[in-house]
C-alpha positions in Angstrom: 0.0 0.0 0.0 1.0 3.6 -1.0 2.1 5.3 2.4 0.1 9.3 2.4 1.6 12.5 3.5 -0.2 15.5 4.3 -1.8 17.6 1.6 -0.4 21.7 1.5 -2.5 24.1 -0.1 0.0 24.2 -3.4 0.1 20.6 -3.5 -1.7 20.6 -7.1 0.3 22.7 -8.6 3.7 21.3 -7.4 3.1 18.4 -8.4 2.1 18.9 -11.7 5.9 21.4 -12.2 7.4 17.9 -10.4 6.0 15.1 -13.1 8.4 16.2 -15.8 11.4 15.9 -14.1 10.1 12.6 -12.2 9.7 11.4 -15.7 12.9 12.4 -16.7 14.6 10.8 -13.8 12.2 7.4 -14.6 13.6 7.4 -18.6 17.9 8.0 -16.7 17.2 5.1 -14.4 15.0 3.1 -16.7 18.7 3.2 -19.2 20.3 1.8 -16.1 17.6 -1.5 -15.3 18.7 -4.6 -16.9 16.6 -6.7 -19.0 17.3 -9.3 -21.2 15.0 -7.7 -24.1 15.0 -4.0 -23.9 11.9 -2.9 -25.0 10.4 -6.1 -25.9 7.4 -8.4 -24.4 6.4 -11.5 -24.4 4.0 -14.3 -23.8 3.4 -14.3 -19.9 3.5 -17.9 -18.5 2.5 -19.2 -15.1 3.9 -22.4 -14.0 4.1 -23.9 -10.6 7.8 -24.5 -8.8 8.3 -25.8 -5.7 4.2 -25.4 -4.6 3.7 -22.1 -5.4 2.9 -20.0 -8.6 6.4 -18.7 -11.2 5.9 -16.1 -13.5 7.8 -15.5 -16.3 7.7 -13.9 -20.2 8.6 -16.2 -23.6 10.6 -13.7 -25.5 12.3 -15.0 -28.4 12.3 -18.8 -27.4 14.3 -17.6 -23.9 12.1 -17.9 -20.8 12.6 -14.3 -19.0 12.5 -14.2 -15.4 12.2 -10.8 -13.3 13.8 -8.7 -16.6 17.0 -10.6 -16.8 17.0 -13.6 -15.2 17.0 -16.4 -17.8 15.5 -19.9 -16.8 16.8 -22.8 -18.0 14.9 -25.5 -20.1 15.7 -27.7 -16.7 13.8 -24.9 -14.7 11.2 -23.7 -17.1 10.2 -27.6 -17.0 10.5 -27.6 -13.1 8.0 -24.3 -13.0 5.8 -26.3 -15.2 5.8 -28.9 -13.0 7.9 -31.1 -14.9 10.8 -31.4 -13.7 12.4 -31.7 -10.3 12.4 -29.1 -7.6 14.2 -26.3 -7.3 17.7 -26.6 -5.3 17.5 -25.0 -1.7 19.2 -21.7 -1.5 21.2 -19.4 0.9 21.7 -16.0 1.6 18.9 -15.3 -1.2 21.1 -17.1 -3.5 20.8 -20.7 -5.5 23.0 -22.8 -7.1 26.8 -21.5 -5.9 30.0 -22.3 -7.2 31.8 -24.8 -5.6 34.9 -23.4 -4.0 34.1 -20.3 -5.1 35.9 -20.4 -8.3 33.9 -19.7 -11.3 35.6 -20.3 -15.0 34.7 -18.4 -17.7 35.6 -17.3 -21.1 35.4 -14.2 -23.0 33.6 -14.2 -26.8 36.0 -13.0 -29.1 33.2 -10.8 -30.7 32.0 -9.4 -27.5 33.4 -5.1 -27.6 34.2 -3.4 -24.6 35.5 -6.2 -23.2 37.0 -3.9 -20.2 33.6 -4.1 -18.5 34.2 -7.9 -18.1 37.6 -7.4 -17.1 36.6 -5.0 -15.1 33.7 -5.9 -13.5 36.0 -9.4 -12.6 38.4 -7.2 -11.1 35.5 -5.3 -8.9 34.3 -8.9 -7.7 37.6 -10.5 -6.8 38.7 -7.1 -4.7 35.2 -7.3 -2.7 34.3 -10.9 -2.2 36.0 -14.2 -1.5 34.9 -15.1 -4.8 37.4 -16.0 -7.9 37.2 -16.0 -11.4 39.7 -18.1 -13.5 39.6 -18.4 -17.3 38.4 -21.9 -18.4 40.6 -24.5 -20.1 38.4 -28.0 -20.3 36.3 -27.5 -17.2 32.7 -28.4 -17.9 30.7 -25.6 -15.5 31.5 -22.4 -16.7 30.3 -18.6 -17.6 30.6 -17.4 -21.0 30.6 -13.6 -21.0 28.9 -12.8 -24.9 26.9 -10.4 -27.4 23.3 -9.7 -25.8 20.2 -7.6 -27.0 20.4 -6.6 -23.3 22.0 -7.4 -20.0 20.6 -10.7 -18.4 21.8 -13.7 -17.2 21.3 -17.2 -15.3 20.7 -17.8 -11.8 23.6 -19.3 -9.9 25.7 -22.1 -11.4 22.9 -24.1 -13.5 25.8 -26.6 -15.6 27.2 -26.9 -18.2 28.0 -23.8 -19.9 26.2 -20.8 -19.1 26.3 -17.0 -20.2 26.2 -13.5 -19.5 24.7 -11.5 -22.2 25.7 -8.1 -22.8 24.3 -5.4 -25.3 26.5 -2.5 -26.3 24.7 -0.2 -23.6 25.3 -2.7 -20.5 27.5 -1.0 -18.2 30.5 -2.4 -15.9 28.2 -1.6 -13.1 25.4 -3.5 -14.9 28.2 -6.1 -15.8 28.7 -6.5 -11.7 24.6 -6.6 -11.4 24.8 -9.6 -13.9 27.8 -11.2 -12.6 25.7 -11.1 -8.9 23.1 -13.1 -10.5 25.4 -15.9 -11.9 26.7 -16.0 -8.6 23.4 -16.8 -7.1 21.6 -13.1 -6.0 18.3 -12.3 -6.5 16.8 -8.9 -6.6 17.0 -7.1 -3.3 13.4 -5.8 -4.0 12.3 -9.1 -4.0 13.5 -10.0 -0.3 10.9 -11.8 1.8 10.9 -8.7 4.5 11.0 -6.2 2.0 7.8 -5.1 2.9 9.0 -3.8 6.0 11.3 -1.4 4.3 9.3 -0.5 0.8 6.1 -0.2 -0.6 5.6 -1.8 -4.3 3.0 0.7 -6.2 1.6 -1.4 -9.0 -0.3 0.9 -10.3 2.6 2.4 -11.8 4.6 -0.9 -13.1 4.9 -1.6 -17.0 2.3 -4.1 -17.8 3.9 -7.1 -17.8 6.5 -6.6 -15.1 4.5 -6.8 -12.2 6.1 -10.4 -11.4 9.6 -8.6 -11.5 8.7 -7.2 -7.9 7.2 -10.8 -6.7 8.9 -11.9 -3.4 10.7 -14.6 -4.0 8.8 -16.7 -1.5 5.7 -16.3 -3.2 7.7 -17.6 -6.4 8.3 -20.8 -4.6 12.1 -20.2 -4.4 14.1 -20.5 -1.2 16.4 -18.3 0.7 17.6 -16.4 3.8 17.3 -12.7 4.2 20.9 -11.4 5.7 21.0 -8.0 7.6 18.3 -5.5 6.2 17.3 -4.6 3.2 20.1 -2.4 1.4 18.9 0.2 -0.8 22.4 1.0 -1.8 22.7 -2.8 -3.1 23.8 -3.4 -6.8 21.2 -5.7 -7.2 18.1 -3.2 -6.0 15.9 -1.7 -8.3 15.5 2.1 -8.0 12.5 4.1 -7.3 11.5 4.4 -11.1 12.7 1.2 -12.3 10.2 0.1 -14.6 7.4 3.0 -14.4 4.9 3.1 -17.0 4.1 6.5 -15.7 7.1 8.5 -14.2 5.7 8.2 -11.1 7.7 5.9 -8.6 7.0 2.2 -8.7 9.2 1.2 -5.1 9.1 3.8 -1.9 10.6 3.8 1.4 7.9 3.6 3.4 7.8 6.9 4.2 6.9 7.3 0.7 10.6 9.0 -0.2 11.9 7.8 -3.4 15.8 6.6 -4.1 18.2 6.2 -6.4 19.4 3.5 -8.7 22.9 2.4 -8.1 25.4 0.3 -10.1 28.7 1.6 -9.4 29.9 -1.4 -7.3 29.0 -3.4 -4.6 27.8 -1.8 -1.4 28.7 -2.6 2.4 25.5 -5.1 2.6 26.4 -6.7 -1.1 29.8 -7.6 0.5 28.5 -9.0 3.7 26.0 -11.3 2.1 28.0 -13.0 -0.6 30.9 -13.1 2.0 27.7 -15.2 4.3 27.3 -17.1 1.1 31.2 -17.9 -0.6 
């Protein structure tokens, strides 16, 4: 529920000069959200996993979970109730590396491949976590060409990739990398309705499921510390607005910023919890 404030007499009329420059705020943070598909939608399918309901979008024969998560065929079957369940998790993570080692390899066609290197670099100097370049070893990240920024959800098998349009960032590169590792969205924290109210009203048709606990997905987890609003993998305020008006508040109704400069004091703490 939207938290109220008290109503001044110039109320109207300030918030009418305000909606331009929320909107403009919405579209910069909006060029900062990562989805798999920029601009795209798909068929929305609802499946059941692990007892309770999964939603997700088909967009071009890849099964798109919470923007730019991508399920594999393994999971997709699972949230159909096909397959088997879906591995516990910790630390609102799934499927970690063993060791804490994860292999990967670079496309040769990928540009900019700084933000990789980069982004590798940001990870190994905050977290317990390393990243070696693969030679014959079987489970292992490939980082690649994207239409946008998405990736699986922990280590899945096999190999696995990180796709990357031109736009994707070496923050967004970090967000992405967080995922493979095993993160889910902050925003979708069990308790995060202690700290934020979710206005659906203003959310993208479409993308409502993107602000879904993760509970009520049927995914496992455990909430570490609070929720972090400074966290690489939290959505800001205007993150997916069909409106310019705020689609996540504190709950005192303030609005916040995107971020996806690097990993914050609560990001570190949980994966070090988790690796």
């Amino acid at each position: 529920m939207a938290a109220f404030g008290t109503i001044s007499v110039s109320s109207c009329s300030k918030d009418n000069e305000s909606q331009p420059a929320q909107r403009e705020q919405a579209q910069a943070q909006d060029a900062k959200a990562e989805e798999a598909y920029p601009g795209q939608s798909g068929q929305t399918t609802v499946g059941s996993w692990g007892g309770e309901a999964i939603t997700y979008q088909e967009i071009n024969g890849d099964k798109v979970y919470e923007g730019d998560i991508l399920l594999t065929p393994g999971q997709a079957a699972t949230a159909a109730g096909q397959g088997q369940q879906r591995p516990s998790s910790a630390g609102r993570t799934s499927g970690r590396w063993p060791s804490a080692i994860v292999y990967y390899t670079i496309d040769s066609n990928l540009p900019s491949q700084n933000r990789v290197t980069d982004a590798i670099a940001h990870w190994q100097a905050n977290s317990p976590v390393r990243f070696v370049q693969r030679t014959t070893q079987s489970n292992y990240v490939t980082f690649r060409v994207g239409s946008g920024c998405s990736s699986n959800i922990g280590m899945v098998g096999g190999r696995q990739y990180i796709n990357l349009a031109s736009g994707c960032s070496t923050g967004n590169t970090i967000h992405e990398i967080g995922h493979a590792l095993g993160l889910f969205h902050e925003q979708t924290r069990n308790d995060r309705d202690t700290y934020v109210n979710i206005l659906t009203q203003n959310i993208q048709s479409g993308y409502e499921h993107n602000f879904t606990k993760y509970g009520a997905q049927g995914i496992s987890g455990t909430d570490y510390g609070a929720l972090d609003f400074g966290s690489i993998m939290m959505y800001g305020s205007f993150s997916f607005s069909s409106n310019g008006q705020p689609t996540i508040t504190k709950k005192d109704g303030s609005t916040f910023n995107i971020q996806r400069t690097g990993l914050s004091a609560g990001d570190k703490s949980g994966i070090d919890a988790m690796y």
